[in-house]
N, C-alpha and C positions, 0 to 999 in steps of 0.2 A: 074716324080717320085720324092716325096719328101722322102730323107735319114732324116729329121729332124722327119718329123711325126715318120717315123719310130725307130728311137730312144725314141720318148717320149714313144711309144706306150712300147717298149721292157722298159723302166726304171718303168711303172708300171704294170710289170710283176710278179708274183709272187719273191720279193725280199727275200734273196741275190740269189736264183737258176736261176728263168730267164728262158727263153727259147734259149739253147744251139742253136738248129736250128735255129733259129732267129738272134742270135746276130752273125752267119757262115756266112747266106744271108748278113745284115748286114755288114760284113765284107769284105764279098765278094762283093759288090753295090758298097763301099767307094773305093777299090781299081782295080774299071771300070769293073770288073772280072763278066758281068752280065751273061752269059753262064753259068758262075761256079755257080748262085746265084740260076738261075734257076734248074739246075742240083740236088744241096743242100733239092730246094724247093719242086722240084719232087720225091726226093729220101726219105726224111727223112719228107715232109710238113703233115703226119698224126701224129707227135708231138704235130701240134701248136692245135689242134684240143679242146684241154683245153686253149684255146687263142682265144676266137673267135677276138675280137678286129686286135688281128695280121693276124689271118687268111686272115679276108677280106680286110686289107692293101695288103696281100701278093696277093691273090685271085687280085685286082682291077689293081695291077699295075706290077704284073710277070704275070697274067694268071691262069688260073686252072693246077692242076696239069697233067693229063691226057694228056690233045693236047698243052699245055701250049699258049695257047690262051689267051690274054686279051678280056674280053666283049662273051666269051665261050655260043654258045645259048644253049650245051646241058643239058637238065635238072637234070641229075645225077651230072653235075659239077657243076653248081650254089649255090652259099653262096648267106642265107638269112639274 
């Protein structure tokens, strides 16, 4: 899991707003708290949805949000 991609991705995010969900994961990643990131990205991950870029960072490396699977085969969860 790279937290850098992750930060480039969230700095060309719609500036100064950002994606709040994003930059919580984010937050939450950096301080080991990945439960909590996941949590974040299950509860509130229909935000980034005007994020695709972010999404499929989130999507490839927490899982989909449903089973929170990485590499998820079900087709309702897959990002394109």
């Amino acid at each position: 899991m790279n937290l850098q991609d992750l930060e480039q991705i969230l700095a060309r995010t719609n500036q100064p707003m950002g994606s709040s969900t994003g930059r919580a994961i984010l937050a939450s990643l950096k301080a080991g708290k990945e439960d909590e990131a996941r949590t974040v990205y299950s509860n509130d991950g229909d935000k980034l949805y005007q994020y695709p870029e972010l999404l499929k960072w989130m999507y490839q490396n927490l899982g989909c949000r449903t089973h929170g699977m990485v590499g998820c085969k079900q087709k309702w969860c897959q990002i394109n």
